[in-house]
C-alpha positions in Angstrom: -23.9 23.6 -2.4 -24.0 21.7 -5.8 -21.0 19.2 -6.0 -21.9 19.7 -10.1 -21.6 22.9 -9.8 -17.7 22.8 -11.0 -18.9 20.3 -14.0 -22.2 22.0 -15.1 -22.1 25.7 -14.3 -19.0 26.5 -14.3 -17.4 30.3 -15.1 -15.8 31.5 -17.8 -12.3 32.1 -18.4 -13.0 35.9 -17.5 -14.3 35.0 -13.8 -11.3 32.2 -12.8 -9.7 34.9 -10.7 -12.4 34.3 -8.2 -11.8 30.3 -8.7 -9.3 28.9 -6.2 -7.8 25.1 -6.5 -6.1 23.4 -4.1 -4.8 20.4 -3.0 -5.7 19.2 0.4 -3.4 17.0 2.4 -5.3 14.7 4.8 -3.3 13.1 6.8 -3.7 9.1 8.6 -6.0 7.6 10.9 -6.3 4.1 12.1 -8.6 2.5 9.5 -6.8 0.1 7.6 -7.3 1.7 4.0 -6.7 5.1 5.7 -2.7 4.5 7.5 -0.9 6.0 4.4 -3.2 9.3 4.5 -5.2 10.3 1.4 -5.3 12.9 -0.9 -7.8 15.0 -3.0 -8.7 18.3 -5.0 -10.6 21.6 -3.9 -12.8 23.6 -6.4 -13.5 26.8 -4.2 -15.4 29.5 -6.6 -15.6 32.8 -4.3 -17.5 34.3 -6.4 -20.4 32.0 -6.6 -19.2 30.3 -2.8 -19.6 26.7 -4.7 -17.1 24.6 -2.9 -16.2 21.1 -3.9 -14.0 18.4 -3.2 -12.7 16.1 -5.9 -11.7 12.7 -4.0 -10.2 9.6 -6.5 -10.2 7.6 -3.5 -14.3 6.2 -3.2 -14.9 2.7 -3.1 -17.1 0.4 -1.8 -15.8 -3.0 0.3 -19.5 -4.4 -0.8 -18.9 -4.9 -4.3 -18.7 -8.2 -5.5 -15.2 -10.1 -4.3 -13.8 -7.0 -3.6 -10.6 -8.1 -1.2 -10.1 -11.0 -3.9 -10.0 -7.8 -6.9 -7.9 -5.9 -4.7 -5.2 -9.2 -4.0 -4.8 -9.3 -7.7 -4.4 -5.5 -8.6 -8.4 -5.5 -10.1 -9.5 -2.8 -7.7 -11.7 0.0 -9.9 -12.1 3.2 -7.9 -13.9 6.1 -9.1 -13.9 9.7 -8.7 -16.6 11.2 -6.8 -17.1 14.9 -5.7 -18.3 16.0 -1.9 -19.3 19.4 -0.4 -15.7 20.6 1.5 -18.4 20.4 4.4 -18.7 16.6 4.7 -15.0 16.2 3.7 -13.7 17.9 6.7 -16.1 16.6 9.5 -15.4 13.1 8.4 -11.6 13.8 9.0 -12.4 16.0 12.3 -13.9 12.7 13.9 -11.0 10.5 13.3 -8.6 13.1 14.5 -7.2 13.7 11.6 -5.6 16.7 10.0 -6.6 18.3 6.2 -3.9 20.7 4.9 -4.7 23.0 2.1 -2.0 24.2 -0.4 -3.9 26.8 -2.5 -2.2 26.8 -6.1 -0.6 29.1 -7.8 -2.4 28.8 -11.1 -3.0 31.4 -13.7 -7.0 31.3 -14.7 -6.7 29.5 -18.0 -4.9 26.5 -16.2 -7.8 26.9 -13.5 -10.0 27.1 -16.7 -8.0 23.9 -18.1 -8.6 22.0 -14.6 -12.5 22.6 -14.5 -13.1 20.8 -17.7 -10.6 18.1 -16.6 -12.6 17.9 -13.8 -15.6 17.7 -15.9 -14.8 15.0 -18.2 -13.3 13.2 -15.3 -16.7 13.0 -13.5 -18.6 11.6 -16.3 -20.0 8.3 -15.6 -17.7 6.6 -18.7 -14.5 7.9 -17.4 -14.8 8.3 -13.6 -14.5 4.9 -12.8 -10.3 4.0 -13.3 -8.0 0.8 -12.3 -6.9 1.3 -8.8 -2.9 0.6 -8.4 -1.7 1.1 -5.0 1.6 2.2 -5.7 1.5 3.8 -9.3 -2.1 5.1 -10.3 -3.8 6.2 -6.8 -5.5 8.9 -4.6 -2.7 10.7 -4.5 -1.1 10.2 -8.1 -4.3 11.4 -10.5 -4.7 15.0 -9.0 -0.4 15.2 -9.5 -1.0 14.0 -12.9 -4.1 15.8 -13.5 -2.2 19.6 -11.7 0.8 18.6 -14.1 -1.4 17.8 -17.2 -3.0 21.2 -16.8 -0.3 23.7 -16.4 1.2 25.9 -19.2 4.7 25.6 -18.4 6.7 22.7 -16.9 6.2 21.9 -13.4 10.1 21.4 -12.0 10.0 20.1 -8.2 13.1 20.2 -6.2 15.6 17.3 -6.6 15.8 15.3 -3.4 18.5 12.9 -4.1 19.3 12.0 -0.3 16.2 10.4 -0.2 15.8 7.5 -1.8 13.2 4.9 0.2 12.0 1.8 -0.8 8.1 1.5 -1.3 8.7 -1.3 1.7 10.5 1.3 3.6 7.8 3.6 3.2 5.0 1.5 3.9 6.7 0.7 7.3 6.6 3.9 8.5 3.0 3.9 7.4 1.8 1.4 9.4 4.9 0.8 12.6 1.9 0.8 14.9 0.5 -1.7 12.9 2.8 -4.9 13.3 0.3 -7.5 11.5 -0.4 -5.0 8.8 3.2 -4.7 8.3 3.6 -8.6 8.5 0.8 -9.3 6.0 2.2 -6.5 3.6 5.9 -8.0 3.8 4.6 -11.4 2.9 3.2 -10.1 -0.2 5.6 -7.6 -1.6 8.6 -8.9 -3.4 12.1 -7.8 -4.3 10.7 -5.3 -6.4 9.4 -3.6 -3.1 13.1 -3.0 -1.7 14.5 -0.9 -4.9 15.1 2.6 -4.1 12.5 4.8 -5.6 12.4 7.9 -7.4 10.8 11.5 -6.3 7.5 10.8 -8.7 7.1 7.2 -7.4 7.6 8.5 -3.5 4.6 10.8 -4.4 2.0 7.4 -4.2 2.1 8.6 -0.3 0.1 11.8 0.2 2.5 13.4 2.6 5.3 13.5 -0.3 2.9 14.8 -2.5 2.3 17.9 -0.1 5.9 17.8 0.4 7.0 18.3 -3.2 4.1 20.4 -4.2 5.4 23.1 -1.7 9.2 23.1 -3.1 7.5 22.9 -6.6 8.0 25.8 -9.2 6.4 26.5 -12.6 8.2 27.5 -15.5 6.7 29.3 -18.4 7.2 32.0 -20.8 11.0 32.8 -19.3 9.8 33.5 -15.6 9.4 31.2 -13.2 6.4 31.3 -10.1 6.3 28.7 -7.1 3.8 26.3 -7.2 2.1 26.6 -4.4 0.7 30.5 -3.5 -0.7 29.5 0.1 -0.9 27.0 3.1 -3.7 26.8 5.4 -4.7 24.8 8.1 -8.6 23.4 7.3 -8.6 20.7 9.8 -6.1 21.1 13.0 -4.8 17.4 14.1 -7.0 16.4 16.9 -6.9 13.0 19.4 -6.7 9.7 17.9 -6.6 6.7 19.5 -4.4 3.7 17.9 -6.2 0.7 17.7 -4.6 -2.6 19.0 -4.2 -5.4 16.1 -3.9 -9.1 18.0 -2.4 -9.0 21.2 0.6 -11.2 20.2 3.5 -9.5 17.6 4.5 -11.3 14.6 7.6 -12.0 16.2 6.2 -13.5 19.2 3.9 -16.1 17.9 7.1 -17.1 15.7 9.4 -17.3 18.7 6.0 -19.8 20.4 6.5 -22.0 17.5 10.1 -21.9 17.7 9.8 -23.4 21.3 7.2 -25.8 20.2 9.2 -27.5 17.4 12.1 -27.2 19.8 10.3 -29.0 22.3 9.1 -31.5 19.7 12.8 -32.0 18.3 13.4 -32.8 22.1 11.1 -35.4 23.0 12.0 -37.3 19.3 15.7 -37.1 20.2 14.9 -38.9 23.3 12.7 -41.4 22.0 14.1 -41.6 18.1 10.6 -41.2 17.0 8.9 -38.6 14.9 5.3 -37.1 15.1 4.1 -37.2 11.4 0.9 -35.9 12.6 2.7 -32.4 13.6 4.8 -32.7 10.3 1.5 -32.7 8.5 0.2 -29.5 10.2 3.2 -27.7 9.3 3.2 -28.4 5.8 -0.5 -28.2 5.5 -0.3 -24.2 6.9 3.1 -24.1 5.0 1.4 -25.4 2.3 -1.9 -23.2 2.3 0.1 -19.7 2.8 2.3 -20.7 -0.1 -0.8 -20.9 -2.7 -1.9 -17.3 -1.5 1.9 -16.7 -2.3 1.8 -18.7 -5.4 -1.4 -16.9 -6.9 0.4 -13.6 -6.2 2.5 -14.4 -9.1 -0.3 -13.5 -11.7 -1.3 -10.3 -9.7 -1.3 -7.1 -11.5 0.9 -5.7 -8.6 3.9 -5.1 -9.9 6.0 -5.3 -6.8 4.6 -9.2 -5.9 5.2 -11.3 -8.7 9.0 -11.9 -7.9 9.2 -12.7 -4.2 11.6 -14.7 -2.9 9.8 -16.1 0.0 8.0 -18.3 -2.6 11.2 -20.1 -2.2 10.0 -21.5 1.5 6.1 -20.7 1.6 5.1 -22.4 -1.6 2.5 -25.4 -2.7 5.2 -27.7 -2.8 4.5 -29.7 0.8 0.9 -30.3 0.1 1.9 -33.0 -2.5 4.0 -34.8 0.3 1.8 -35.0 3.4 0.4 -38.3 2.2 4.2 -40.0 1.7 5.2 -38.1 5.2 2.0 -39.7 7.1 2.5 -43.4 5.5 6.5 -42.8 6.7 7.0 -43.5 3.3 11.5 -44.5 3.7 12.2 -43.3 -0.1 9.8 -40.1 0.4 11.9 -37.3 -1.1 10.3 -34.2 0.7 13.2 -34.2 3.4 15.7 -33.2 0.7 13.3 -31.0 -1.4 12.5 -29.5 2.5 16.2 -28.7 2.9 16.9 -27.3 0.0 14.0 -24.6 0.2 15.5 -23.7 3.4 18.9 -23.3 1.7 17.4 -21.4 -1.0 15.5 -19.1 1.2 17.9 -18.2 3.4 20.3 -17.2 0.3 17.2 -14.9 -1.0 17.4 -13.0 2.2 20.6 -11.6 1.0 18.5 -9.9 -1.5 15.0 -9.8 -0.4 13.9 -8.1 3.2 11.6 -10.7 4.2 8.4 -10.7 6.3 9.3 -10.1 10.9 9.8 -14.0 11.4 10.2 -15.6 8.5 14.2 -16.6 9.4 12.9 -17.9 12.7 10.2 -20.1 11.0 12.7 -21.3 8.7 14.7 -23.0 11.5 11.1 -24.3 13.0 11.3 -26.5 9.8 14.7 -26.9 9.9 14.3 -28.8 13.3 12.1 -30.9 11.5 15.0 -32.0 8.8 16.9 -33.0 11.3 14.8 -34.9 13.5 14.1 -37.2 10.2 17.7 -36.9 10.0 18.0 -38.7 13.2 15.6 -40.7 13.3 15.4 -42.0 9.6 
């Protein structure tokens, strides 16, 4: 089959009764990019037996600084168009499931879709600005269903459930413990504001979810969205992947015992070991400018995170005064007052699995100068 079939040949209004479009449902598997499920559009012509899937999801980790793009919201993903064929084996391996919800459309919305479709795939507009939480995989075929239909799409109000996007992306990835770690440390307070039905829908699964309880109203009547549910892909066996053998938590807890252990010895023999000082703020120091940078991301939900107010660039500027033991060096007091601050902005902020208990790490270190100054 063609996958410009839908864009070239398509029929006219008087054949769309053969033309079903659907949206498919696929649900996670355990590649990174792949633990909050994806989402895409089916162009199924019976008539003709032209069958194509319409994914906004296609990117490519070669292109030039790609992870760097992606930190700062610069990701461009395109749409690209498959035969249903390759779609569903590549899910079948990984074990995952692809649901189809056929739509309920009347054949000059159908009509309306193919030549979205169409100017979609041309090589000026295919090509968009990736957002992960507002203009996604699972966001342009809602907008492009909605943009299409005659009457007003009216889903079913759901106000029990109100989720924040860190909330959701927990659930995501709970057998993921560093990929929930590395996604606390960069979402912000924004991240923890209850969300609304359309900004749920940025997961595939509420997508499907709404799309079923989803009705259209037009001229006076009104006809559910979706006319059928089918099964293309059953779920199969996956297997989860371990991330590094140590949790979040536990390699805080280590360094817990460390600096404890350190704060020990230094008690006992009322001196301090700059050199392990420096470390700390160096790696303090380091995380803090990835944290820092974050600020001029295009990621809505990063620029205001308040564990800026601990990780931040600010200790690279005293490890020179702290290894000359420097007496007037201020960074004790700037040290304890980030640690003040921070632990305020948990009132307000959920904070990355550890962060509290790396927060008294340094704290041991206040007080061993404390002592010992």
């Amino acid at each position: 089959m063609s996958t410009e079939a839908v864009a070239d040949n398509a029929p006219g209004v008087e054949y769309m009764d053969s033309v079903e479009v659907s949206l498919l449902t696929c649900s996670p598997h355990e590649e990174i990019y792949s633990l909050y499920g994806h989402t895409a559009l089916r162009y199924h012509d019976l008539r003709t037996g032209d069958d194509a899937i319409f994914n906004w999801g296609s990117f490519s980790f070669d292109a030039p600084f790609f992870v760097l793009r992606f930190v700062f919201g610069l990701t461009d993903y395109e749409l690209a168009a498959s035969p249903l064929s390759y779609f569903c084996a590549y899910y079948k391996e990984w074990g995952s499931s692809v649901t189809e919800q056929v739509l309920n459309l009347t054949p000059q919305e159908k009509m309306r879709i193919q030549e979205a479709l169409k100017v979609n795939l041309m090589p000026d507009s295919r090509v968009y600005r990736y957002n992960y939480f507002y203009d996604n995989c699972s966001t342009r075929p809602r907008d492009m269903v909605e943009r299409c239909l005659e009457g007003k799409l009216e889903y079913q109000a759901r106000e029990d459930y109100t989720p924040s996007y860190r909330q959701m992306i927990h659930e995501c990835t709970r057998n993921h413990p560093w990929a929930t770690f590395g996604n606390d440390m960069l979402l912000g307070i924004r991240a923890d504001l209850p969300t609304t039905r359309e900004q749920q829908e940025f997961l595939p699964a509420n997508l499907m979810y709404d799309f079923d309880h989803a009705q259209i109203y037009a001229n006076g009547e009104y006809r559910p969205l979706v006319n059928e549910r089918r099964m293309l892909v059953p779920p199969g066996v996956q297997v989860v992947e371990s991330d590094f053998p140590w949790s979040p938590l536990t390699v805080f807890v280590f360094l817990l015992v460390i600096c404890m252990a350190v704060f020990s010895i230094e008690w006992r023999r009322h001196k301090m070991f700059k050199y392990w000082d420096a470390c700390l703020m160096l790696v303090q120091g380091l995380a803090g400018c990835v944290l820092f940078v974050m600020i001029f991301s295009q990621h809505p939900t990063t620029s205001l995170n308040l564990q800026l107010l601990l990780i931040n660039p600010i200790p690279l500027f005293f490890i020179p005064a702290v290894l000359k033991r420097k007496p007037n060096t201020r960074w004790w007091i700037v040290l304890l007052t980030m640690i003040i601050l921070f632990s305020i902005g948990s009132l307000f902020q959920k904070y990355a699995e550890g962060m509290m208990i790396l927060a008294l790490c340094l704290l041991t270190r206040y007080l061993s100068h404390y002592k010992n100054a």
